[in-house]
C-alpha positions as CSV (number, residue, x, y, z in Angstrom):
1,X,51.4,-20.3,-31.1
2,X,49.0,-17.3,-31.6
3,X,49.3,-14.4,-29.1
4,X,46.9,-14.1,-26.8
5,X,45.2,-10.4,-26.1
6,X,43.2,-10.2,-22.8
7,X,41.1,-6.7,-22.8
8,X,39.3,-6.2,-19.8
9,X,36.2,-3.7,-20.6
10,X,33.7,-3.2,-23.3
11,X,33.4,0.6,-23.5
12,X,34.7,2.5,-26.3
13,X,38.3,1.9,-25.6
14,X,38.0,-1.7,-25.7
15,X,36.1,-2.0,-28.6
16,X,38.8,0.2,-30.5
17,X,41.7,-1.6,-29.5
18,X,39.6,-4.9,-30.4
19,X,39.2,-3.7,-33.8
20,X,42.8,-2.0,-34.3
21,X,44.3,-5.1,-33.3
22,X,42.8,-6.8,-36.2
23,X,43.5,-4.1,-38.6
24,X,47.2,-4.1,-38.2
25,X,48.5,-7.4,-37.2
26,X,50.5,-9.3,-39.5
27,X,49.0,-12.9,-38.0
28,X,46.0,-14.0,-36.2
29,X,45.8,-13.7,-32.8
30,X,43.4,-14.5,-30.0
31,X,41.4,-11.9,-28.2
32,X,39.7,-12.6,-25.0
33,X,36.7,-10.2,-24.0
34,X,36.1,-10.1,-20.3
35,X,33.0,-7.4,-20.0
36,X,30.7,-6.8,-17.2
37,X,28.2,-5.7,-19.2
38,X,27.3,-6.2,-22.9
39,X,29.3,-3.4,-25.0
40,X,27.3,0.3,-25.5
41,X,27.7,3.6,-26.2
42,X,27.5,5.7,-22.8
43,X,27.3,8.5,-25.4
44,X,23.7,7.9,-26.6
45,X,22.3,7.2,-23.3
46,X,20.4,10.7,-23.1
47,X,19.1,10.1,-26.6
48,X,17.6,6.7,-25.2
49,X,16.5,8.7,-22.3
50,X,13.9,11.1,-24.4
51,X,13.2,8.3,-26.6
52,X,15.2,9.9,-29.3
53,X,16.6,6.0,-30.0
54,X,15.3,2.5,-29.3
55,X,17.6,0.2,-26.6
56,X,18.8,-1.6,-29.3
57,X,20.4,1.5,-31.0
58,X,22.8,1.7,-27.6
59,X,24.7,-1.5,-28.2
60,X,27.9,-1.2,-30.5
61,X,28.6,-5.2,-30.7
62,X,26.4,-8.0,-31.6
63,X,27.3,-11.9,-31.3
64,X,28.1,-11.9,-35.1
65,X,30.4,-9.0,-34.9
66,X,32.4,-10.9,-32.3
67,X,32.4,-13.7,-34.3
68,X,33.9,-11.9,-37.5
69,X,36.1,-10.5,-35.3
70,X,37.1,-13.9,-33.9
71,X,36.7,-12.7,-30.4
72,X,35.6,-15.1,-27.4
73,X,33.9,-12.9,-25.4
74,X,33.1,-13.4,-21.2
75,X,30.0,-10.8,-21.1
76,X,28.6,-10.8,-17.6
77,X,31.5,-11.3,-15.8
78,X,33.9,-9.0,-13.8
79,X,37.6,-9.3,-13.3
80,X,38.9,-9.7,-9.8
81,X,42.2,-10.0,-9.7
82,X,45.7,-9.8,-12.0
83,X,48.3,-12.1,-11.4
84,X,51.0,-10.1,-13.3
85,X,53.8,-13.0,-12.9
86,X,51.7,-15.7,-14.1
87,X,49.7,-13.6,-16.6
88,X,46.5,-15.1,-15.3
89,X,43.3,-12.9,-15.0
90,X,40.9,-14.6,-12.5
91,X,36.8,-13.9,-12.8
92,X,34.2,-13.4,-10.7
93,X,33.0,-17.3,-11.4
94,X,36.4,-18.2,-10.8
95,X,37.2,-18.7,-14.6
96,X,41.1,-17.9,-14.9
97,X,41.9,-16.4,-18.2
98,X,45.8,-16.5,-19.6
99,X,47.2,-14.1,-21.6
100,X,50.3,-12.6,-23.6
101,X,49.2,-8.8,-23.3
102,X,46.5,-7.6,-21.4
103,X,44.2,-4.0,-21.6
104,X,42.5,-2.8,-18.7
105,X,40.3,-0.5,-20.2
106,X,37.7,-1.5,-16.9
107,X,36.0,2.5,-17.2
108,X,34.5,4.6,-14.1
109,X,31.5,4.4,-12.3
110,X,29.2,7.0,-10.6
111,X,29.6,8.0,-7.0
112,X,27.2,9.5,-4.6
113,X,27.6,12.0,-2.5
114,X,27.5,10.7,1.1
115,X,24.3,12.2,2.1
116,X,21.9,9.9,3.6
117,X,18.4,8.6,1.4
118,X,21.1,8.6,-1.2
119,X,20.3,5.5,-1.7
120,X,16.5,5.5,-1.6
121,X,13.7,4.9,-3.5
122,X,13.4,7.2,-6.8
123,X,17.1,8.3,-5.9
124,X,19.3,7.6,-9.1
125,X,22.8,8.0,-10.9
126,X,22.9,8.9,-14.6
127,X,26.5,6.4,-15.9
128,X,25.3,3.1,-16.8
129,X,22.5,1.5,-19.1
130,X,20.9,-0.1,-16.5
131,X,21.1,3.7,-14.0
132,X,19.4,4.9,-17.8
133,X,16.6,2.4,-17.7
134,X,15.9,3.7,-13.6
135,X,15.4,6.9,-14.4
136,X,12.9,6.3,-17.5
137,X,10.8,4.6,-15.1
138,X,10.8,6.9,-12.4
139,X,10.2,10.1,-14.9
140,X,6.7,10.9,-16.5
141,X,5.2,13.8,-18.0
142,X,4.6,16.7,-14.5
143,X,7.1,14.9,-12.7
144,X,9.3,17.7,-10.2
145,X,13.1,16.6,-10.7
146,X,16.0,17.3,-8.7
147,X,19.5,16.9,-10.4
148,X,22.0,17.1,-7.5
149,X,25.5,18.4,-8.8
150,X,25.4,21.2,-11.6
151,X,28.5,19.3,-13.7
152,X,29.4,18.0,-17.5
153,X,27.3,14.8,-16.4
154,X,24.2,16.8,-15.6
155,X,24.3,18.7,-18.4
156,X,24.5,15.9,-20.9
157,X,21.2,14.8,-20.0
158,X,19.0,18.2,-18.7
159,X,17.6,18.6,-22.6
160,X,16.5,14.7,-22.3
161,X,15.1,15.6,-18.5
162,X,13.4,18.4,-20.0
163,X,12.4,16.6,-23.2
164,X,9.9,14.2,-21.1
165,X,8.3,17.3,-19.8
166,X,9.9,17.1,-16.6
167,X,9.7,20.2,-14.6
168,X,13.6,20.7,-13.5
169,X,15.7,22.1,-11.0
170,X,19.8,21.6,-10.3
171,X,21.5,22.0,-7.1
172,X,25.0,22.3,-6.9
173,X,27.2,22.8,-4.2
174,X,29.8,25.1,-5.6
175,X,29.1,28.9,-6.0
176,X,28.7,28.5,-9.7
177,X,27.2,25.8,-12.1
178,X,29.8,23.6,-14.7
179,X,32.9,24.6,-11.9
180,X,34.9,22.0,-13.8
181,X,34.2,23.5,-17.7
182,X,34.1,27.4,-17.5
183,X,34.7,30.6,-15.3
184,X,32.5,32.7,-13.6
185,X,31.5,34.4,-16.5
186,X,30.6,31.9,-18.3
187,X,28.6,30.0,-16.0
188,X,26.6,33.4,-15.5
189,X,25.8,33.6,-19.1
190,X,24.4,29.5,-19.1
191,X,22.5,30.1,-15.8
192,X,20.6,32.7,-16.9
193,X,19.7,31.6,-19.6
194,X,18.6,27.7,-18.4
195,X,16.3,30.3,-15.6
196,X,14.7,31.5,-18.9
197,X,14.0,28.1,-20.5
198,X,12.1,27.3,-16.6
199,X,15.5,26.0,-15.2
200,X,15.5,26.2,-11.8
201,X,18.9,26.5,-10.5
202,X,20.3,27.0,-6.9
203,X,24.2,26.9,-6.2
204,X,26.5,27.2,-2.8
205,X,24.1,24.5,-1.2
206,X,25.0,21.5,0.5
207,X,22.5,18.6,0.6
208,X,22.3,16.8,4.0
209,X,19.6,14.6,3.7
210,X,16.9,13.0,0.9
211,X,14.0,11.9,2.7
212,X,10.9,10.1,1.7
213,X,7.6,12.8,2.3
214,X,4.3,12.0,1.7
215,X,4.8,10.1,-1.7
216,X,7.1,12.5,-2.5
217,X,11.4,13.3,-1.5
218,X,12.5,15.8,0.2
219,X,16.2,17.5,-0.1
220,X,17.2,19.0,3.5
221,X,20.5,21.4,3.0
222,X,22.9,22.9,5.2
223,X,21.2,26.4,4.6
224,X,18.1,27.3,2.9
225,X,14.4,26.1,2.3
226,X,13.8,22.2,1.9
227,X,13.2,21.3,-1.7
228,X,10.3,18.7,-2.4
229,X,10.5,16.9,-6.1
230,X,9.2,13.4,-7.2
231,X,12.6,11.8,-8.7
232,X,16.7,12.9,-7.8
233,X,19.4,12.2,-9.9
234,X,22.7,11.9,-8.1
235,X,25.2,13.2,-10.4
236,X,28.7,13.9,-8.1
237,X,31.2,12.1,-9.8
238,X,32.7,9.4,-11.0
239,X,35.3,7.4,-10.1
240,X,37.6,4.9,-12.1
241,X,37.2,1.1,-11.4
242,X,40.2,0.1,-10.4
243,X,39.2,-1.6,-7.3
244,X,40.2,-5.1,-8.1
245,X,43.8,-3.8,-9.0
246,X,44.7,-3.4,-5.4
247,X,48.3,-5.6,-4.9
248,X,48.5,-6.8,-8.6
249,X,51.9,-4.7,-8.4
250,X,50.2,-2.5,-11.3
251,X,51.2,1.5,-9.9
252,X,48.2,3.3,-9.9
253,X,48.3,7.5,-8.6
254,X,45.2,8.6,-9.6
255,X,44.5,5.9,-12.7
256,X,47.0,3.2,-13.8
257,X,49.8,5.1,-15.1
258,X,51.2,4.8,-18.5
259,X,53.5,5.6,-20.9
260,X,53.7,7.2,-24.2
261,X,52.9,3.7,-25.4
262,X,49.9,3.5,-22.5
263,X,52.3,0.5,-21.2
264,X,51.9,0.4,-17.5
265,X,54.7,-0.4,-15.2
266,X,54.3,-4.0,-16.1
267,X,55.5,-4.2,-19.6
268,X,52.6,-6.3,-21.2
269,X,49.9,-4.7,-19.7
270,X,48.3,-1.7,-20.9
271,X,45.8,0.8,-19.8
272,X,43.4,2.8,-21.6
273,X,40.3,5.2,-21.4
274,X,39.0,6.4,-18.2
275,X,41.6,4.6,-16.0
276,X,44.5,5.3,-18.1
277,X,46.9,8.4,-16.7
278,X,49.0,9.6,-19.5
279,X,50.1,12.5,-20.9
280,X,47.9,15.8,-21.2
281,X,48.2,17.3,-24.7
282,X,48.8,20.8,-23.7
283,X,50.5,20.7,-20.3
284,X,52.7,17.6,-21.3
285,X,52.0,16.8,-17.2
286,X,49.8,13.3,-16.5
287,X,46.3,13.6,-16.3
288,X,43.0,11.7,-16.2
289,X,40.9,12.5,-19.3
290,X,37.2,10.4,-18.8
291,X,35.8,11.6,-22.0
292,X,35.1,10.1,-25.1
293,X,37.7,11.4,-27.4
294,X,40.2,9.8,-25.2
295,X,38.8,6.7,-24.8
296,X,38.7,6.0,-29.0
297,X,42.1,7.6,-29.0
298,X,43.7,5.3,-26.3
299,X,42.2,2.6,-28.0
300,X,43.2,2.5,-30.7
301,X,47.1,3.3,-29.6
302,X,46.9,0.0,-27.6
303,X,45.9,-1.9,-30.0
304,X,47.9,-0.9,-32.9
305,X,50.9,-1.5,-30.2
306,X,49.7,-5.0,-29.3
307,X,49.8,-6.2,-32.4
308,X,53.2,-5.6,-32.8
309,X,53.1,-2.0,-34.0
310,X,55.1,0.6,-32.4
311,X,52.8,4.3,-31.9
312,X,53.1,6.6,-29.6
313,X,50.4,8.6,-27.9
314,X,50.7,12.3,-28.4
315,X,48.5,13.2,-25.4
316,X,45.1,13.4,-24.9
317,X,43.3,17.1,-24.9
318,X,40.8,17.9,-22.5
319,X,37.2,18.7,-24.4
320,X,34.0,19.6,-22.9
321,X,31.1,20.1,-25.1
322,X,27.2,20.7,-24.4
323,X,24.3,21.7,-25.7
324,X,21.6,22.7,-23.8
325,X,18.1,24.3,-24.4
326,X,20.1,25.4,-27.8
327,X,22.9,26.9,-25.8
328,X,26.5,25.2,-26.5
329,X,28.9,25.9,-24.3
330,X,33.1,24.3,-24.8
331,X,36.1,24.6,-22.9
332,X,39.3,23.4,-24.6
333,X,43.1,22.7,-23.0
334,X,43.9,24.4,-20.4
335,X,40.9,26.5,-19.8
336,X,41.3,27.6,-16.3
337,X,45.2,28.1,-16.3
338,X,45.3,30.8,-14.0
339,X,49.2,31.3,-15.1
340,X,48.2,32.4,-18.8
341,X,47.7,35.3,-20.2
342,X,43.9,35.7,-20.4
343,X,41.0,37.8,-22.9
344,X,38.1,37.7,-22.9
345,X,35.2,39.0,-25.2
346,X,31.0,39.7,-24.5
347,X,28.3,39.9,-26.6
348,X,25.0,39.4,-24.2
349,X,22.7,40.2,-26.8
350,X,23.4,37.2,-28.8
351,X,24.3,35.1,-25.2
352,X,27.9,35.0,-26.6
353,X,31.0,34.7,-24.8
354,X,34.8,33.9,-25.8
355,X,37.6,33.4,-23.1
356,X,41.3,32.6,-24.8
357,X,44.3,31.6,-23.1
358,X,48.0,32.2,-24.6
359,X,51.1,30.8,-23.2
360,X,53.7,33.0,-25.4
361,X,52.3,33.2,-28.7
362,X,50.2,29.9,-29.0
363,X,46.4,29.1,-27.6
364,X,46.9,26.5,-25.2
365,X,42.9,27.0,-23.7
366,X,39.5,28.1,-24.5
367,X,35.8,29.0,-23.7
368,X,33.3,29.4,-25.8
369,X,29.7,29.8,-25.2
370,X,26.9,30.5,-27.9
371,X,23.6,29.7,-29.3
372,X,23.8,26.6,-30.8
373,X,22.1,28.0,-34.4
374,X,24.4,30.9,-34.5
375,X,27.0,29.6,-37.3
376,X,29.0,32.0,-35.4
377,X,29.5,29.7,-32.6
378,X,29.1,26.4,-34.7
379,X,32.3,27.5,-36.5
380,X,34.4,28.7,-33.9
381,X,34.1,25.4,-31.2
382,X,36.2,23.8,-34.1
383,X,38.7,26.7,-35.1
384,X,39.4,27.0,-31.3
385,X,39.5,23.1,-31.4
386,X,42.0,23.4,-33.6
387,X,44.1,26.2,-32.5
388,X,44.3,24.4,-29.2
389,X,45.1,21.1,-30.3
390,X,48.0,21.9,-33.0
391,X,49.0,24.4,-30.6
392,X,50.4,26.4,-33.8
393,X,52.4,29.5,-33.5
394,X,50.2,32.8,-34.0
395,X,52.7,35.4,-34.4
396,X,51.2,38.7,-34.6
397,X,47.8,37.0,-35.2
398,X,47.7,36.5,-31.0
399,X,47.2,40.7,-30.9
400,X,44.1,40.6,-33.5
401,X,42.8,37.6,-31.6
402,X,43.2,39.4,-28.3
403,X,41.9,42.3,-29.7
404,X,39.2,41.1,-31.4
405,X,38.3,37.3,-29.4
406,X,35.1,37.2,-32.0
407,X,37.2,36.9,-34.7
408,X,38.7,33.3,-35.0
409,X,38.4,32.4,-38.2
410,X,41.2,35.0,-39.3
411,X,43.6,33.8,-36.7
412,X,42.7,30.0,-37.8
413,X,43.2,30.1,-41.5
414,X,46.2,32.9,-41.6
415,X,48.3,30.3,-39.0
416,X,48.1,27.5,-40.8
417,X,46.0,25.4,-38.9
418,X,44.3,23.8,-41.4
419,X,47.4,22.3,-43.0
420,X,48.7,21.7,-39.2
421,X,45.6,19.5,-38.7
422,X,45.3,17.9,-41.8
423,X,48.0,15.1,-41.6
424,X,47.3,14.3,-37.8
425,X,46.0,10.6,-37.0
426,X,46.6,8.7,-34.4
427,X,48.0,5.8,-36.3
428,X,49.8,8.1,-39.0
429,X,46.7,6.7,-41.1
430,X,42.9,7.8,-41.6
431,X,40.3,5.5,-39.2
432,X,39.3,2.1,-41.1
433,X,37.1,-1.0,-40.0
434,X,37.4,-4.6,-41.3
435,X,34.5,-5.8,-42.9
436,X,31.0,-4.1,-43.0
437,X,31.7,-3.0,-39.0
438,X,30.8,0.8,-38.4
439,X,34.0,3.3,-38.6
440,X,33.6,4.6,-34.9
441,X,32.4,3.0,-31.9
């Protein structure tokens, strides 16, 4: 009889495993698709957002791909529970679904902060296709925006906010913006210069109330003058949805945690992507990684593993990247490790800043902050990439890195990274895709 793979979830962990599974097993099998929505790319949203790309450029399936691919597929419906004994996953029309394996690769949704109007007219999150499609209708040309929460969300989609010639302005409630991707000095360098693009930014605040105003909202705060805009985009968080989960006997701390082989507890059932808590690359401690990388990463390992395979996951490395008003700004590993050994390195002229962290003689985190057409900068996000992932001895290389933080290349080529890097894949082979399917979803 074939074996039967359940994945739960579209996103881009459930469309790698999907296709990794039919790359490496040795006999057909059946795979069962349980999606609430149709499959996209949450990465391209912003480039739907200004236009950049039609909707139909978001989707990264079709009915004939799930065909070749021999997939029956449940789009529409949710999961609701996970009967681990009887490997039975019920749906929200009651359909029960049995299975050999199972991935729960389920994602995150957005959260709101708990401020009342949250939920009101021209009040939106930024996570979802359809939370993409609210805001394109609520924004036109002169429109006053109000992005609540200064994070990596935020910043993904300011230049497509800005793009529609939205007039902008971010509140965020911590004394800095990006508190989650770079240090103080770093976020100084990024504010000022969003203020001289017509940013408006105002941080230590705490919203208490969106209210409707003559046509208009209106942002109350704890301290300080009201703040009157046409559209708000709530973007506090996320959380993982893991909801349904509760008494399946699947342990869940913070996501479902896994093992090196992203097994969970239960030995045929897997977790991957935003839910998944496995192993930090760096630290070696578990952590939550919700970013893309992971997610294709995770994938992949799962379903090279349930077909029979046997890979283990090195860890995931934490990576923010953004680009905004032809600014990029990156934070690599463990870039706020207040434990390592720390320099630093200025150049406001050319709005350039490096931070490098060293525990003994290897870069285990980075910042990096630069004009996005400065091949100085373009460079050096992937050197640091690099050192940070290999996490390659530097020898005396460590002093002219700390010495001179501008100079990575040096550093990069005389350790060895290159070579280091070169033979690293996940599956100890380069990326494939059956058929005419596209290398990377």
């Amino acid at each position: 009889m074939a074996r039967r793979h359940l994945i739960i979830g579209g996103g881009t962990a459930g469309m790698n495993a999907m296709r990794t599974i039919r790359e490496e097993e040795r006999e057909p099998s059946e795979i069962t698709l349980v999606s609430a929505e149709k499959p996209y790319s949450r990465m391209v949203l912003p480039y739907y957002l200004d236009r950049s790309i039609a909707e139909s450029h978001v989707f990264t399936t079709s009915a004939a791909l799930l065909a070749q691919w021999k997939v029956k597929a449940h789009l529409g419906r949710r999961a609701t529970a996970l009967d681990v004994n009887a490997n039975v996953c019920t749906l929200d029309d009651g359909t029960k679904v049995e299975y050999d394996d199972c991935l729960i690769a389920t994602g995150s949704a957005a959260v709101r902060a708990p401020v009342p109007g949250a939920d009101g007219r021209n009040v939106h999150s930024f996570w979802t296709l359809d939370e993409c499609r609210g805001v394109i209708a609520s924004i036109t040309p002169g429109s006053h925006v109000v992005m609540v929460g200064a994070g990596f969300i935020s910043f993904t989609i300011l230049n497509s906010i800005l793009a529609l010639g939205a007039k902008l302005t971010i509140v965020e409630v911590a004394p800095r913006i990006l508190p989650r991707m770079v240090d103080d000095a770093g976020a100084e360098i990024v504010e000022g210069w969003l203020k001289a693009h017509g940013v408006a930014i105002r941080t230590n605040v705490k919203a208490t109330k969106i209210e409707d105003a003559k046509g208009k909202k209106r942002l109350k705060f704890a301290s300080g003058a009201d703040l009157a805009c046409d559209v708000v985009i709530m973007a506090t968080g996320i959380k993982t949805n893991l909801d349904w989960l509760k008494g399946a006997g699947v342990q869940i701390n913070r996501g479902i945690v896994v093992n090196d082989r992203l097994r969970s507890n239960v030995a045929n059932v897997y977790a991957a992507g935003d839910v998944a808590e496995g192993r930090d690359l760096v630290s070696g401690q578990p952590a939550l990684h919700a970013i893309e990388p992971t997610a294709q990463e995770h994938g992949r390992v799962v379903g090279a593993n349930m077909a029979g395979k046997d890979i283990a996951y090195k860890g995931s490395l934490i990576i923010n990247i953004v680009e905004v008003c032809h600014l990029d700004a990156a934070s690599f590993g463990a870039w706020d490790d207040a434990k390592a050994e720390a320099v630093s390195g200025l150049k406001r002229d050319r709005a350039a800043y490096r931070k490098l962290l060293f525990t003994g003689d290897r870069l285990t985190g980075a910042i990096i902050i630069g004009r996005s057409g400065d091949v100085w900068t373009t460079n050096d996000v992937g050197m640091l990439k690099g050192l940070v992932q290999t996490g390659v001895r530097l020898g005396r290389f460590k002093d002219h890195l700390k010495t001179h933080p501008f100079d990575v290349k040096t550093a990069y080529i005389a350790s060895g990274t290159t070579g280091a890097l070169l033979p690293e894949t996940v599956l100890g082979r380069p990326s494939k895709a059956p058929g005419e399917t596209p290398v990377a979803v």
